[in-house]
N, C-alpha and C positions, 0 to 999 in steps of 0.2 A: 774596796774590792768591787769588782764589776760582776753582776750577773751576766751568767751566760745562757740557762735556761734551755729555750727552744730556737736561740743561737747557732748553737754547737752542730757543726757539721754543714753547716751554710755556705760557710766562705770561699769554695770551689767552684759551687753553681752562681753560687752572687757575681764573680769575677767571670764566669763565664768561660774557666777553663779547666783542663781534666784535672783531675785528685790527684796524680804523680807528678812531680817535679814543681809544687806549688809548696812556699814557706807555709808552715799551719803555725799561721798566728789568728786564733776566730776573731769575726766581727765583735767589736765591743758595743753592747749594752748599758746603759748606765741610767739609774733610777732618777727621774730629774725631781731636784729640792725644789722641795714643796707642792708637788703637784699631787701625791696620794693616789689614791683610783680616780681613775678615769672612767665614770659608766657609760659602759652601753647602747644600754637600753634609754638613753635618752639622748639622741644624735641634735634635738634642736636646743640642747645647752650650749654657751659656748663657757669654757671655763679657762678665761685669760688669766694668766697667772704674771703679776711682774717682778720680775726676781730683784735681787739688788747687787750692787758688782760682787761678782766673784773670786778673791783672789787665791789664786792655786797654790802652790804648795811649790817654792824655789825650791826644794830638795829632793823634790818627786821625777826620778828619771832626768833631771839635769832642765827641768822646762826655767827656762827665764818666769821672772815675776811679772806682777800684771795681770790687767783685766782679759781672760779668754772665757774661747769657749763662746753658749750663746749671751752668758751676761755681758761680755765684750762687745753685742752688736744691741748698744742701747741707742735711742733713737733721739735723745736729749739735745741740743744744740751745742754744738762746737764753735766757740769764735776762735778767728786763725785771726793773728797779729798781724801781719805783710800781708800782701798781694798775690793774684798768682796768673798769671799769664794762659790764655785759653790757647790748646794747642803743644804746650811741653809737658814735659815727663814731670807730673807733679812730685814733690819730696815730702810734699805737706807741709811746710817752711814757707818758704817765701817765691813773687814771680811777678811779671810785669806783664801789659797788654801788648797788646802790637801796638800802640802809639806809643808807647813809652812809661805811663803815667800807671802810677798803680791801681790798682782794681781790689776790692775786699773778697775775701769767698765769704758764697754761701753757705748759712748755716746745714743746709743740706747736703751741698757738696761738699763739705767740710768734714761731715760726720763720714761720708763717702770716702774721704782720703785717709781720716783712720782706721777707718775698719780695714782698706787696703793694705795698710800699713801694717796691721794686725796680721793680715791672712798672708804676708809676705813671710812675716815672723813663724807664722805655722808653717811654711811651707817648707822654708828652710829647716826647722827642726825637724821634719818629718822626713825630709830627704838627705840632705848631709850627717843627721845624728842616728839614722835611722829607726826611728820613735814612729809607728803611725800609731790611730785612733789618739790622734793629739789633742782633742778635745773634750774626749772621754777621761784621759789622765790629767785634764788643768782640773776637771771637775770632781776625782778620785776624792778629794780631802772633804770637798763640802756634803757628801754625801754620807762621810760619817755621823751617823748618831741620826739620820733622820728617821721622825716617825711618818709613817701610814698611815692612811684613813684602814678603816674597818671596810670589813667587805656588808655591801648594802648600806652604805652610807653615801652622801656626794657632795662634793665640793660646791659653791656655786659663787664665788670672788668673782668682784667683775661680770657676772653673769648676764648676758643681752637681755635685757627687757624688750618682750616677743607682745605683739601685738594679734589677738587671736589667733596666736599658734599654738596650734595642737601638739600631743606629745603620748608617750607611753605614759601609761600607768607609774606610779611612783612606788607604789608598796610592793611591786617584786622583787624579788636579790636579783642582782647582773653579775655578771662573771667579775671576778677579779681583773685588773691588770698591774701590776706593782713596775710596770715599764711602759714608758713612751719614748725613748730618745735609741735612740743606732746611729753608732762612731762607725764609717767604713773608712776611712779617711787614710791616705798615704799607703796604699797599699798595691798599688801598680792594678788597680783591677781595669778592666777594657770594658767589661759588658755587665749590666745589670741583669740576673734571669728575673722573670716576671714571679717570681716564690717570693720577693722582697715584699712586693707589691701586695702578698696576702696579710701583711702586718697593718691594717688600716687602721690600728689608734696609734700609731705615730706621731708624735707631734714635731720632733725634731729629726733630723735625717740631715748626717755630713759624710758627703763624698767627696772631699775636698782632696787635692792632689792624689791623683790617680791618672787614668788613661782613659777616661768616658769617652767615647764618640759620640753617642747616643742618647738622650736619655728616652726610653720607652712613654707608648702613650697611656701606659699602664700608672703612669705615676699620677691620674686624674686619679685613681681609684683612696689614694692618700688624702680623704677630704678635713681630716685632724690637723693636717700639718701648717706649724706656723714657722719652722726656720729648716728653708733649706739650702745650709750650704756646701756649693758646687764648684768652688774655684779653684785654680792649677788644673784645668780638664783640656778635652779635645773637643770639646762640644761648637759646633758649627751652627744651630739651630734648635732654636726650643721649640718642643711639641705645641701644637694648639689645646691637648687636654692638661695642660698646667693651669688654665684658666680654671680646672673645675676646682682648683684646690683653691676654694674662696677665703679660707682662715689661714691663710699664709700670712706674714706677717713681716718675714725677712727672706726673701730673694739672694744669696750672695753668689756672682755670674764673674767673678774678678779672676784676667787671663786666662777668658778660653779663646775661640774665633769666631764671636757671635757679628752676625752682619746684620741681621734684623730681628724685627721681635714681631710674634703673632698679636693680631687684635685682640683674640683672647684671653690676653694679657691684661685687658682690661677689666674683666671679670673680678678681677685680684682689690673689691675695694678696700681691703682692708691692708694691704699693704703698705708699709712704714717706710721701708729699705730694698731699692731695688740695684744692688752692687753689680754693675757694669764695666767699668774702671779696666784698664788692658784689653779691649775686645775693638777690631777693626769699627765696630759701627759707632764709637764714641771718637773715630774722623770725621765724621758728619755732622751735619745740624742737628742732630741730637741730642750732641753734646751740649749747645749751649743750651739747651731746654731742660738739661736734666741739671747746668749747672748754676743758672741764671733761678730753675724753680724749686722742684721734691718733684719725689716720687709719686704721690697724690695725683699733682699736676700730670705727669705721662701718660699715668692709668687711669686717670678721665679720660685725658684726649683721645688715649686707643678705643675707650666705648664708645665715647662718642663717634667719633670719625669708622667707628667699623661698619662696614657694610651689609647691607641688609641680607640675612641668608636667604637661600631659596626658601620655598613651602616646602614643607615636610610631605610624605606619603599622605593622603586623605585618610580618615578614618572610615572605614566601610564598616556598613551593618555586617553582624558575624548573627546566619541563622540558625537558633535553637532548635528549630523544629521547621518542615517544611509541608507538614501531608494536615494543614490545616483548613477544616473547611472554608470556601470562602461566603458562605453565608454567616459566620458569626461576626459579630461587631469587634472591630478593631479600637484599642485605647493605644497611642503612643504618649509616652513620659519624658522629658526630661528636667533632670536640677544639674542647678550648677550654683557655690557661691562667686558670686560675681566682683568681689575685693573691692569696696565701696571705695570711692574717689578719695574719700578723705584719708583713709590709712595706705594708700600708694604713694607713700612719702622715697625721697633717697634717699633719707635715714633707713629706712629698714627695709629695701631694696636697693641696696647699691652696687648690687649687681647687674641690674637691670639700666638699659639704654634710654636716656631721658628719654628721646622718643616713644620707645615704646611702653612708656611708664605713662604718659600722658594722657586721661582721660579721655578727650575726643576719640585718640586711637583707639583704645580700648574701648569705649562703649561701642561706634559702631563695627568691629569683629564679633563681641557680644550682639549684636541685633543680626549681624549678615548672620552668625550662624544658627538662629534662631528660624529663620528666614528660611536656610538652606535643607536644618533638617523638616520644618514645618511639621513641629509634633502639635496633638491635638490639647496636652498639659504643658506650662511651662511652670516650677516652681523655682525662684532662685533665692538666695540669701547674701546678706551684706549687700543690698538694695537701698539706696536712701531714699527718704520723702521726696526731695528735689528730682533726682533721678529718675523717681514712679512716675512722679506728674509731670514733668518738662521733657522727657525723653520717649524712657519704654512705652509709656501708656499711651502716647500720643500716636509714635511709632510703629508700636503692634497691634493697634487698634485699625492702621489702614490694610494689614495682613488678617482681618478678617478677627481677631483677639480681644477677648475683654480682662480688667483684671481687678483684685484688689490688693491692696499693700498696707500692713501693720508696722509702724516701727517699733524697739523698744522701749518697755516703760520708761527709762527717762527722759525720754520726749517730753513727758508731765510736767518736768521741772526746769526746763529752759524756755528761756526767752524768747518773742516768736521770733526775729533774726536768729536762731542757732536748729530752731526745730527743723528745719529741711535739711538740715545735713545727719540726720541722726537716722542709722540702717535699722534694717528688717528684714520681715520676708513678705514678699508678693507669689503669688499665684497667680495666669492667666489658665484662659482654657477658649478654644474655637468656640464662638458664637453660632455659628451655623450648625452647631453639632453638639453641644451641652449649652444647656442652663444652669444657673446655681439658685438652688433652693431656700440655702441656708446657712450660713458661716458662722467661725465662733473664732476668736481670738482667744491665745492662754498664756497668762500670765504666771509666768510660773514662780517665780516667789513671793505674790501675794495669793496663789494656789496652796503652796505649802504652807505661808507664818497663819491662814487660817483655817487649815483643817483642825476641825477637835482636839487631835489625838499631836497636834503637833503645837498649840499655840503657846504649851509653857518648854519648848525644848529647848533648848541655849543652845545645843549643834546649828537648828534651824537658823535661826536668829544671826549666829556666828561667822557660820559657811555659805549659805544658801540666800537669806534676805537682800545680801547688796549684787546678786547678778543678775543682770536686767534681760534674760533669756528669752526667749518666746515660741512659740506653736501656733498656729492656727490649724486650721478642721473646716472642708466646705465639703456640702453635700450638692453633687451634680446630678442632674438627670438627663438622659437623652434625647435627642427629640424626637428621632426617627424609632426607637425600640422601647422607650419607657426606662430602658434599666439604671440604674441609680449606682452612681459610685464616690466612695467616702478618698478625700485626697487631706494628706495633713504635709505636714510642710514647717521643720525647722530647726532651728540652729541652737546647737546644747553648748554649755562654757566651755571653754578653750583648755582652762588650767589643769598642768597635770598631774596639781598636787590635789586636786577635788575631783575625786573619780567617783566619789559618795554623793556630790550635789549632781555630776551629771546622772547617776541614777536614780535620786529624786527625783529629777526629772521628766526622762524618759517613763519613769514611773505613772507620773501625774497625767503626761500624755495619753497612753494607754488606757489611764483611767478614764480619761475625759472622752476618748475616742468611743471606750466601752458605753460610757452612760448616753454619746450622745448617739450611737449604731440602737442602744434599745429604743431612746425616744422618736430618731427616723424609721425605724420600723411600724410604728405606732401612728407617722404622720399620712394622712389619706390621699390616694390617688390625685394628680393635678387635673383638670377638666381639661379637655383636649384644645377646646378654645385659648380659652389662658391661655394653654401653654407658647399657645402658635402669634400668640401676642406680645409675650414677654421678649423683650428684647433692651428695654431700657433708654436710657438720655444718649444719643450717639456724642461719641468724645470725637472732640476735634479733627477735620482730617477722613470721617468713619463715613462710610454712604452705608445708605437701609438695605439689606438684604434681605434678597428673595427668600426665606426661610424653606427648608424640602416641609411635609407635611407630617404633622405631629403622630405619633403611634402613643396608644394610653398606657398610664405607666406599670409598672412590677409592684407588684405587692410582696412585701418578706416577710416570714415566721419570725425571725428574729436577726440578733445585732450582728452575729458570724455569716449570714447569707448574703448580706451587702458586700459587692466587690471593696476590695479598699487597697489603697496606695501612701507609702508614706512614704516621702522624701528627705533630705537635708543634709547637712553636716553634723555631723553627729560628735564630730571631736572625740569619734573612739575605734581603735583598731577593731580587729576580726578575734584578737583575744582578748578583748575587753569585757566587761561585766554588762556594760548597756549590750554589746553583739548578743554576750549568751541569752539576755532576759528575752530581746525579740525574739530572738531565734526556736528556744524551748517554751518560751510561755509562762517561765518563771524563773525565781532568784531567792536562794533561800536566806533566811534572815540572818545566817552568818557568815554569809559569804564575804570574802576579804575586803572587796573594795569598796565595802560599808566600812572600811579603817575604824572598825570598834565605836562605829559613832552612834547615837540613838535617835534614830526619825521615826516614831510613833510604832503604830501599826507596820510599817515598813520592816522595821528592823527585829520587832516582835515576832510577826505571823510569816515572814516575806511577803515576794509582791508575786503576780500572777495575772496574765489577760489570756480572755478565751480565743485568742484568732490563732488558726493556722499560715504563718506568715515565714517568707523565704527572702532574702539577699538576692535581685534578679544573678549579678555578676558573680553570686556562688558558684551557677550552671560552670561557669568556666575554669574553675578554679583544679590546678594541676594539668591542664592543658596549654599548648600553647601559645593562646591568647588570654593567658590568665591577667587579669586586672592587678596591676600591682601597687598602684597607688592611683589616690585620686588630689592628695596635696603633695605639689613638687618645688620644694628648695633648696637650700645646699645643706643645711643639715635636718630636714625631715622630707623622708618619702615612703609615705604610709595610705594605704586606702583607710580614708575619716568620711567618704561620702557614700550615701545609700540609697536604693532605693527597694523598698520591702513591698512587698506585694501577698494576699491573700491568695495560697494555693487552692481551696477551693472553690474558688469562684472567677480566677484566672488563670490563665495558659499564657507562658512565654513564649514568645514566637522570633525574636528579635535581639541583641543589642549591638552598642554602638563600639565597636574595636578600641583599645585602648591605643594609644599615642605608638606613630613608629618606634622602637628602641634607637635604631641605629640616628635619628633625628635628635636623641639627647644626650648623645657622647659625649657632645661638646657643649652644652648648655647645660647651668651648673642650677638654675633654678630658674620658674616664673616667679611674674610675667615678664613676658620675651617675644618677641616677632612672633605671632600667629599663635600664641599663647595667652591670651589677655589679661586672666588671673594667675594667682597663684595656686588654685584645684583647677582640674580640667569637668568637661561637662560629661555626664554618664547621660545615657537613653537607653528606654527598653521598651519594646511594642509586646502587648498583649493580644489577645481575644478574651472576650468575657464566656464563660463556659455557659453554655444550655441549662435553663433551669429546671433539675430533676426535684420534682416537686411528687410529696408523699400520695402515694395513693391510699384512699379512705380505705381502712380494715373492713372486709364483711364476714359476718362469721358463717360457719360452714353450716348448711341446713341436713342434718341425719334424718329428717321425716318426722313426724309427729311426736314419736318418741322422744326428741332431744329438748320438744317442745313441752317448759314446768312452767306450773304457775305458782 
């Protein structure tokens, strides 16, 4: 039996023609074996599933036996017996070359000529016996008796091994879907309406013999989808937004009038099967490249050989505020993680154009646009040792910049040949315009396995002990105004099954920020000499600057009066448990995505810091330039970066515009052309607010009278 569901009633606008004088036979549905639910709420899963042939049911509707449907397009190797001649109408049998002499097919094109074969057998059935959704009825029999996953549970077979990729939270429920697959197949439709196109956990989609002309550029929006097939159509030309659908897996294109294919095409690394087979442009030397190699082989060359697209719109500053004095001292910020050289593999970017995957390119974009926006902080993440000291440092140091760089802890434990290639985070900051006072490095799971309250917990020990995360904290001072501001800077674990260690975390941070904002309030004025001396070993490349002349520093009552900035990747959405804890101040001790685990005092008392601290890119949020992500790939796009700033003690004046939209239509993820990572870079310009400093109580004098001894 096929579900129909939220089917029913589609099949007039799917076809793209009016409700009277249309057969109402609905589009067919059909639950695909063994896939279960499909969640959500987790878009950077991929959940490959590989079925095993399918054999349909001879007695169901008159279908011939054999393998259909999508288990029919396995991607296994086919040896053909004969030879076959490039250029005639293959039979799948046998053929000879233009010299005479036989020639073997390839295992590629070989599998290309049954699946042809295949889709010739549907077509026929679909049109002479008049049977459409012929792929939904080969699969009618195997769908009896399957079971479902539970709703809030998820499959994870086959599941990509993601390389600090971030993700949703795992302990909320996601919606149900108990369907992925839609038979439209054999049914005279002409036009797709874009209402198809709202079904985005699709994983399978047959249009197969019909009347398409077109296929919309809406079918980018289908980024689930691994089999789609399209043959016996009218199709003339495939969109450029099929590139976005990067977990394709089968392509089937066989007898429509394709004459060429979009670069975009090569986007598709993960494509196995691209059925071409009847289409004018397999008269061309195309042919012998698709039948001499695979698929693979095509959808490289199209990445490679594509052309470099223009530049995108610039990103312009978008002003919060404009009626800002200009005697207050201005702070500009930016982070960004920078996607350390080592993890830009084509393995887990093969989407991306060797070129533009290539470190050279990439660092120097990362430096020009350093350069271009010339903020006064820079904090980045996934930064290696090598990269600190042989590049940036050297680099931004003749831009006027000084910096420091932590990697993490397990730097400790390798070799000195491996220790430079092992990331972190660095901070710079203008030499001409801050000093740094004081920095701290945080180690955050030897933070946690030795706090008191934590060093007999087996949670700890379990979850938290083997991620080598880190924080740093430097205290800058001015040179021209004295005023002093706290910058932290860093990157929390990726995994989205420990949403409990990244709140440790962030926890530990906070804490560590708390106790070290009391002990700078405590540390005394710099003498104005010093200060005007400090400048340090000039790094390679660096000439001595005139320094402007030193103002004496601020004194604070306490740890919330120091400006403070905190940067990074946080690997946690805007409804995450780390957002809420910055954001209010606290997180109570049973809150969910402590997932019932036990971290001391944490999960006892909850956690709590005293800043008043804000999200700059909240300002924007439900407007039109609302930030909608700050990591972009094909299956996650979520803002994970931040930059938090203390409301009483800064003013937002500034940020930096998020990415054009209409620029990533057709780009299915970073990095990419003018893209360098895989997050893009935030910035937000401050003023530091005026210090209203308490005036001494004096008590009111009533005259002698008031006066007791």
């Amino acid at each position: 039996m096929y579900g129909q569901g939220p089917q029913q009633g589609h099949n007039n606008r799917l076809s793209g023609a009016p409700g009277r004088g249309q057969p109402n036979i609905p589009p067919v549905q059909y639950q695909q074996y063994n896939y279960g639910q499909q969640p959500q709420g987790h878009p950077h899963q991929h959940h490959a599933h590989h079925h095993q042939n399918l054999q349909p049911d001879p007695g169901v509707h008159g279908l011939p036996a054999g393998n259909m449907g999508h288990s029919s397009y396995s991607t296994g190797a086919h040896q053909a017996s004969s030879p076959f001649a490039a250029g005639s109408h293959p039979s799948g049998q046998t053929a000879t070359t233009r010299g005479g002499s036989g020639q073997a097919i390839s295992d590629s094109w070989g599998e290309q000529l049954k699946l042809y074969k295949q889709a010739q057998e549907a077509h026929q059935t679909m049109v002479e016996q008049h049977l459409p959704h012929y792929y939904a009825r080969a699969k009618a029999s195997d769908n009896k008796g399957v079971v479902y996953a539970s709703e809030g549970t998820t499959t994870t077979e086959d599941q990509e091994v993601a390389r600090n990729r971030p993700s949703y939270t795992t302990n909320k429920l996601v919606k149900r879907q108990d369907w992925h697959n839609l038979d439209l197949s054999g049914q005279g439709v002409r036009k797709i309406a874009r209402a198809l196109f709202s079904y985005d956990f699709l994983v399978e989609l047959y249009i197969a013999s019909n009347k398409i002309t077109v296929l919309p550029p809406d079918i980018g929006k289908l980024r689930c989808l691994k089999v789609l097939e399209a043959s016996h159509n009218e199709l003339h030309e495939l969109p450029p937004e099929i590139g976005m659908c990067t977990n394709l897996q089968q392509l089937i294109l066989f007898n429509n009038h394709i004459t060429s294919l979009p670069y975009e095409l090569g986007f598709l690394y993960k494509l196995e099967m691209l059925g071409l087979h009847g289409n004018p442009l397999m008269n061309g030397p195309l042919k012998d490249e698709i039948m001499n190699k695979d698929t693979k082989s095509l959808i490289n060359s199209l990445l490679v050989d594509a052309p470099v697209p223009p530049a995108p719109a610039p990103r312009l500053p978008i002003t919060v505020q404009d009626d800002v004095a200009s005697s207050l001292e201005r702070v500009s910020v930016l982070t960004w993680n920078i996607l350390c050289e080592r993890y830009a593999t084509k393995q887990m970017y093969g989407y991306t154009p060797p070129s533009a995957l290539e470190w050279d390119y990439r660092k120097q974009l990362i430096l020009d646009e350093i350069y271009d926006r010339n903020p006064d902080i820079v904090c980045l993440q996934e930064i290696s040792r090598n990269a600190y000291e042989n590049e940036f440092s050297p680099s931004l140091a003749k831009h006027g910049y000084r910096g420091i760089q932590w990697s993490r802890p397990k730097v400790k434990t390798l070799p000195n040949n491996m220790v430079g290639g092992v990331d972190g985070c660095a901070t710079f900051w203008k030499t001409d315009k801050w000093i740094v006072l004081q920095k701290e490095m945080l180690d955050y799971s030897h933070l946690t396995i030795t706090r008191p309250d934590l060093k007999q917990n087996h949670d700890v020990y379990n979850r938290a002990m083997g991620k080598d995360n880190i924080g740093t904290i430097i205290l800058l001072e001015s040179r021209v105004t004295g005023s002093r501001l706290i910058v932290a800077n860093t990157h929390l674990a990726w995994e989205p099954d420990l949403c409990d260690v990244k709140l440790l975390q962030i926890a530990c941070l906070m804490e560590n920020i708390t106790r070290l904002g009391d002990k700078w309030t405590r540390t005394p004025p710099m003498a104005i000499d010093k200060k005007q001396a400090i400048q340090g070993i000039l790094e390679e490349g660096e000439e001595r600057q005139e320094l402007p002349p030193p103002g004496p520093s601020q004194e604070y009552r306490n740890n919330t009066d120091i400006p403070l900035i905190i940067c990074g990747d946080y690997n946690s959405t805007p409804s995450s448990g780390v957002y809420d804890f910055l954001a209010t101040g606290r997180l109570s001790h049973d809150h969910p995505e402590w997932l019932g685990r036990k971290y001391g005092n944490f999960t006892r008392d909850g956690v709590e810091h005293p800043f008043s601290i804000r999200s700059a890119y909240a300002h924007l949020r439900g407007g039109p330039h609302e930030l909608s992500f700050t990591n972009y790939t094909p299956t996650f796009r979520e803002v994970i970066d931040y930059i938090w700033y203390s409301t009483n003690t800064l003013e937002l004046v500034s940020l930096l515009a998020p990415p054009d939209k209409q620029a990533l239509t057709r780009i299915p993820g970073f990095p990419y052309y003018h893209f360098p990572s895989d997050h893009i870079q935030i910035m937000a310009e401050y003023v530091i607010r005026p210090r209203k400093d308490k005036r001494a109580v004096v008590e009111p004098d009533f005259g002698p009278s008031s006066r007791r001894t």
